[in-house]
N, C-alpha and C positions, 0 to 999 in steps of 0.2 A: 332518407330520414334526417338527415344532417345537411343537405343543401349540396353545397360543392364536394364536401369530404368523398363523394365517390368517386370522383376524377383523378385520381391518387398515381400514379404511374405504377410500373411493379422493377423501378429501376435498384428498389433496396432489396429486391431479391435474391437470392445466393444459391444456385443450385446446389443440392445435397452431394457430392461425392468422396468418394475413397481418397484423399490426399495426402499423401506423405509426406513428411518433412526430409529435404536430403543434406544427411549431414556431411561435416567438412572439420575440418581442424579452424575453418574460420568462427564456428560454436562452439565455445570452450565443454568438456566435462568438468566437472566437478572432484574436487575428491570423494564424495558420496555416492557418485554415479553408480558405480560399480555393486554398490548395496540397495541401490532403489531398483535398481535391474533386477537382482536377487531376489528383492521382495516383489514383483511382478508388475512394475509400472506400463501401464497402459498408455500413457500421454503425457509429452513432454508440452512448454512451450521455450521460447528463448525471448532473455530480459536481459541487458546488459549482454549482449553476444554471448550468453553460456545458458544452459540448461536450468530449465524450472521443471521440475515432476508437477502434472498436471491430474493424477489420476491413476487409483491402483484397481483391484480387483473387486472393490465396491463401488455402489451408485454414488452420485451426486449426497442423494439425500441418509445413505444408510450410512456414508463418511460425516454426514452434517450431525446426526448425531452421538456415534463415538468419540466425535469430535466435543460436543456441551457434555460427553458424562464421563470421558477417558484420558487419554494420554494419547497424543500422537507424537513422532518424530517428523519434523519438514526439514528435507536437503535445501535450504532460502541460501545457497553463495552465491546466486545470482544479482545477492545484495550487496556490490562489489563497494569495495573503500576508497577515497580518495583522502590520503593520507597528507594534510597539510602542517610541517613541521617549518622552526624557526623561528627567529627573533620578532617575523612581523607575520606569525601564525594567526592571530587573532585578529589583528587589521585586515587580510582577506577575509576570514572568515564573516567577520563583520559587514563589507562592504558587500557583499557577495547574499544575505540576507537582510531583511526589514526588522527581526525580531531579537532584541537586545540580548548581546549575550556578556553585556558587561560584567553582569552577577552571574554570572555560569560558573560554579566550582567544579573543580576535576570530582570525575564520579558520577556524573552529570550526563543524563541522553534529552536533549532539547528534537521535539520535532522542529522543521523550520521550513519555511516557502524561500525558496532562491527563485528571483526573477531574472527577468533580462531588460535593458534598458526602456522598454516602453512597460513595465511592469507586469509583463507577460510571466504567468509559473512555467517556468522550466524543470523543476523538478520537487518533491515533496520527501526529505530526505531525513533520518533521524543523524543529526550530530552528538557524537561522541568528544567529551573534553577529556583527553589522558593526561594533559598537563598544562602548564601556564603558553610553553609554547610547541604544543602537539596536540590537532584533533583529524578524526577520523567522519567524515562526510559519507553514510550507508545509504547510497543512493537509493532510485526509483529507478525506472528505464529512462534513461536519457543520460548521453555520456555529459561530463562534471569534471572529467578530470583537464580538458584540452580544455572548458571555458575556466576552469580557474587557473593555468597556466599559461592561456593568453593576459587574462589582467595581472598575474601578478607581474609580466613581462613587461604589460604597458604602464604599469604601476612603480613599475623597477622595486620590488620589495625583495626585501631577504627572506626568503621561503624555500623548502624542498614540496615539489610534488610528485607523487609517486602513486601507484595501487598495492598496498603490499600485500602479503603470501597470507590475505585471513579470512575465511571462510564460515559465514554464519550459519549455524547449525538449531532451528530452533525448537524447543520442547513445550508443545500447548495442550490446553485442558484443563480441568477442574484437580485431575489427579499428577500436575507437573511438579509441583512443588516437592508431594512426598518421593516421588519419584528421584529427584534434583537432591535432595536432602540424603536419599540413601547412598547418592553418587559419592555428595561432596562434601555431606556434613552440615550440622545443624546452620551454620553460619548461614545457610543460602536463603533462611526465612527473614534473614536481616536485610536483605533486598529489597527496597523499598523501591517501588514501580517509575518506569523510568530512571532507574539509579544500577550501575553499573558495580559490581567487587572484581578484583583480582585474583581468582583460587589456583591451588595447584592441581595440576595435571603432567602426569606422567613425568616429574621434575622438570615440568615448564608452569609459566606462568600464563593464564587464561582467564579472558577476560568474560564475566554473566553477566548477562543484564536482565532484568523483570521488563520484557519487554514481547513485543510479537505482533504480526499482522493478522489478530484476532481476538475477540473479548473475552473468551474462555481462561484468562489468565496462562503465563508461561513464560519461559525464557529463552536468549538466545546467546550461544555459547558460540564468542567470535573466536574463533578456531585459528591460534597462529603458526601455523605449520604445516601444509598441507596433506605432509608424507604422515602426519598424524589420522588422516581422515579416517581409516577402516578402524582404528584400534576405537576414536572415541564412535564409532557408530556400533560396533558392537560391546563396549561398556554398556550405553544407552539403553542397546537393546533386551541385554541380557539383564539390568536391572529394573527395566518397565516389565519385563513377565508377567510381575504378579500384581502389576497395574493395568492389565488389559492393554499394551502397546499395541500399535500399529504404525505402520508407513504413513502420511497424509501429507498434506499439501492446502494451501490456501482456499478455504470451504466458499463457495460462490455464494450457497443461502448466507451462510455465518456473518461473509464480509457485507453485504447489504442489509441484512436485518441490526448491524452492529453498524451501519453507515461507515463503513471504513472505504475509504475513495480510491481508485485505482489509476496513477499515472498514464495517460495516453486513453483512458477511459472515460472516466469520468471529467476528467478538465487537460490540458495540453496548453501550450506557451498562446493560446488566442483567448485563456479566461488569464485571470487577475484572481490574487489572494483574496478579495472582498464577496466577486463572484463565489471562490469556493467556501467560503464562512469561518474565513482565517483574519477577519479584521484584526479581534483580540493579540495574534499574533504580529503584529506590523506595530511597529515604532513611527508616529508622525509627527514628534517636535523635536528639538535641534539635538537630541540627546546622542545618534548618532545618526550616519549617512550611508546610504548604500545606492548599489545600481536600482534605476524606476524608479527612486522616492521622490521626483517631479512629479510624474507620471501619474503614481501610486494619489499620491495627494489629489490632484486634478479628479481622477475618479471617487473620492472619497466626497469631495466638495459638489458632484453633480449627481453618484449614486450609482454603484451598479446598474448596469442594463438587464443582466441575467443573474439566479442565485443558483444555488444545489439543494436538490429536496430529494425528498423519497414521495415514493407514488405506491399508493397502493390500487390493484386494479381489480377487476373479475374477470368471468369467462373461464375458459377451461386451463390448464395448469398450464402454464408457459413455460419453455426450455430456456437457456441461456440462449438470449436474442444475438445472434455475429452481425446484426446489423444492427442501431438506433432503431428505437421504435417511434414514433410522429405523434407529439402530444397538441391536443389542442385544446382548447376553451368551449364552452356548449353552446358558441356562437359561430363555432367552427372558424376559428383565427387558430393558425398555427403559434402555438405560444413555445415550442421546445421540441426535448427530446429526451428519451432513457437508450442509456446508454450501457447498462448493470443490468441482468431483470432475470426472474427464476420464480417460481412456487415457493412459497414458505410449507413448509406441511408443521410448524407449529402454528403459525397465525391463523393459516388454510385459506392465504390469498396469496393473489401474486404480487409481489413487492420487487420496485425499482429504485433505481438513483438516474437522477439527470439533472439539467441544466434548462428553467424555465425563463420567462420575461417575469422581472421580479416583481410585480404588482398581481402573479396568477399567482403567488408560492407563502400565501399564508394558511397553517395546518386548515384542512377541509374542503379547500377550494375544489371545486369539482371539474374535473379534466373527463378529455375521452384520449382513451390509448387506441393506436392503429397498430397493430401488430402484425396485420398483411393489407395490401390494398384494398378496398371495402370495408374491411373490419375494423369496427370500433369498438371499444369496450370501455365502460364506464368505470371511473378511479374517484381517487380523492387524494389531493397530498397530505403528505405526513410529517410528520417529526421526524427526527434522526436523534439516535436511531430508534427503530423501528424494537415496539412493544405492543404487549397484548391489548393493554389500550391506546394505542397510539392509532 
């Protein structure tokens, strides 16, 4: 029907089996480990060489919605810190991303794109500003701490870098707030999104922020003490009761219908901030300097090759694809790939994220998805993120 698209190989196949993960002390636990065991984790994966819970005793989709009407707790330490302290804290920090952090006040969570010299994303990280000269880099997957301690060596700057003892604990959902508020006190409404307080905890000081890897609204309480971990997961617990708590973890439909992009997924050190739709983010006149901003420029002046879209498709309900799925054009030119991809059961289509040739990635364009060899199935792209009219 499509000409050549049936000559397809079947080399993105994956056979189905029982695979274990075998651990080691080379995959860190968590201080929460010991609680999401309790609570009946079924699947881990590991980000940052430590544990991510992947999955409790409900489905994909029956977490996807406790998740938009409830309150979950997510063990996220796998959002490890790179703790850049010192006189010339803000000069790495700087040169080390494209997106001005000259006006950054303490208090402050800047998402940011770190590249690498040819302006490759190496990581998609929220910075935290603790002070004029102390920030905390809560990475993605990709270690951060060894390239910023190589430049600031070749840099000769006066810096400490370190990972310290802090462990993000986050609380998402529509009902985190009252949740948050019966913990800590009315003060936690005064958190204004991306903005970080200092409250107290068990006479220590603990840093919230309105922040999270999901649109349900919530927060993530950077947890600085690790021997603290069981006490604040059972606070948590025992004051979400009457919130409908649960265990959860990073919702697959959530993060795609919400366009929230996934390090090592959705783009890695071979796309550029432009590719992923982080122009707005990138500083390109003399204001400041960082690694790639040659680079960075040079693609800006010729145009991305590839963008990030969402793909809506049909056909029968798709599972989370372990492989890219093979998007093409209805002329059958391979123009991309989805890389994210799952059923919505609100939309009641199956919705992706990938990376196309940017002249296929204006909303409507009509694509066919390959989801096994032979099979095509007819999409359209979309906005990001993904809504009922979208």
């Amino acid at each position: 029907q499509y000409g050549g698209l049936n000559k397809m190989s079947k080399e993105n196949l994956i056979p189905q089996k029982n695979i274990k993960l075998n651990m080691s002390r080379r995959i860190r636990r968590t201080p929460f480990t010991n609680k999401v065991e309790e609570c009946g984790v079924s699947d881990f994966t590991v980000v940052n060489h430590m544990l991510l819970p992947k999955g409790f005793k409900n489905t994909v989709e029956e977490d996807y919605w406790h998740l938009r009407e409830n309150v979950q707790v997510w063990d996220v330490s796998c959002q490890r810190q790179v703790q850049i302290s010192g006189p010339d804290a803000a000069k790495l920090v700087q040169k080390m991303t494209p997106r001005s952090i000259k006006k950054m006040e303490t208090g402050k969570c800047f998402y940011i794109p770190i590249l690498n010299e040819s302006a490759g994303m190496i990581n998609d990280p929220v910075l935290l500003k603790l002070d004029d000269d102390m920030f905390w880099i809560s990475i993605a997957d990709s270690d951060i701490l060894l390239w910023a301690k190589g430049y600031a060596i070749g840099l000769n700057l006066d810096v400490n870098i370190e990972e310290p003892d802090v462990y993000p604990l986050a609380i998402q959902g529509p009902k985190s707030e009252d949740l948050m508020v019966s913990v800590f006190g009315e003060d936690i409404k005064k958190i204004k999104f991306f903005n970080y307080r200092v409250m107290d905890f068990m006479g220590t000081k603990q840093i919230i922020a309105r922040s999270g890897y999901s649109k349900q609204g919530g927060f993530e309480i950077y947890l600085q003490g690790s021997h603290f971990g069981n006490e604040l997961w059972d606070l948590i617990w025992k004051a979400g009761k009457p919130y409908n708590i649960c265990p959860g973890s990073p919702n697959l439909i959530e993060r795609i219908e919400g366009g929230l992009m996934s390090y090592g997924n959705e783009f890695n050190r071979s796309n550029n901030p432009l590719e992923c739709g982080f122009e707005h983010l990138c500083c390109f006149t003399d204001e400041i300097n960082y690694i790639g901003k040659d680079a960075l420029k040079k693609i800006l002046l010729d145009g991305p090759v590839r963008k990030i879209c969402g793909i809506k498709f049909g056909g029968p309900e798709t599972s989370a694809c372990t492989v890219p799925y093979k998007v093409f054009s209805e002329s059958a030119e391979l123009i991309g790939e989805i890389t994210s991809a799952i059923y919505s059961p609100r939309l009641a289509k199956n919705v992706g994220l990938g990376m196309l040739k940017s002249k296929y990635t204006e909303v409507d364009q009509a694509v066919l998805v390959s989801t096994s060899p032979g099979k095509y199935l007819g999409g359209v792209v979309s906005k990001l993120p993904f809504d009922e009219g979208s």
